[in-house]
C-alpha positions as CSV (number, residue, x, y, z in Angstrom):
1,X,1.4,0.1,-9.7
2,X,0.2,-3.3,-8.8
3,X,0.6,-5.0,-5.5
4,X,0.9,-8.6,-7.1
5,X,3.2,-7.3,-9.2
6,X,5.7,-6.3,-6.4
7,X,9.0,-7.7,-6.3
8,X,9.8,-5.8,-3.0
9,X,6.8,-6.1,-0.7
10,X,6.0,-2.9,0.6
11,X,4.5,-1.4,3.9
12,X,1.0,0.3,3.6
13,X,3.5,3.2,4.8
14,X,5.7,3.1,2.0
15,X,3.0,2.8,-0.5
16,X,1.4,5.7,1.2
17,X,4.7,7.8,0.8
18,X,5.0,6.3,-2.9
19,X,1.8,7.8,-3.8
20,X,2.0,11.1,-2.2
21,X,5.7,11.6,-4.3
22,X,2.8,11.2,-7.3
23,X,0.7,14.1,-5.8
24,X,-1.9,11.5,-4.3
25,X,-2.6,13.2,-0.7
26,X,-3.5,9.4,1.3
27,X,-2.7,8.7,4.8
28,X,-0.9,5.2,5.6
29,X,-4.7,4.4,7.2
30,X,-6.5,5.1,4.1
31,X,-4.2,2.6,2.5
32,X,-4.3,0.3,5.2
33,X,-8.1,0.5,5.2
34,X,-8.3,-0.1,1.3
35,X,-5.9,-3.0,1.4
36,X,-7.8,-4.6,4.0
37,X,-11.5,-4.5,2.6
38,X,-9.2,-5.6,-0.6
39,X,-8.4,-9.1,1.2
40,X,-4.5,-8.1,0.7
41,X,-2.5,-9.3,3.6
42,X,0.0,-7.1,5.1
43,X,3.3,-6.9,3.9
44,X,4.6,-9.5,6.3
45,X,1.8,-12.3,5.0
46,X,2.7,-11.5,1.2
């Protein structure tokens, strides 16, 4: 999954939620944290 490659923007939260239906146990934090060291604006900027 790549986030330039969304056609839906989505929230750190439902990335988060995505990714623990895939058995990836992250926190919406983690993926906020990740996404900002990343330079990747929120899903309101995109």
């Amino acid at each position: 999954m790549f986030l330039d490659a969304e056609k839906t923007k989505l929230s750190d939260r439902d990335i988060a939620l995505l990714l623990n239906k895939k058995g990836y146990s992250l926190a919406r934090r983690t993926i906020s944290k990740y996404r900002l060291k990343l330079n990747i604006p929120s899903s309101r900027k995109r």
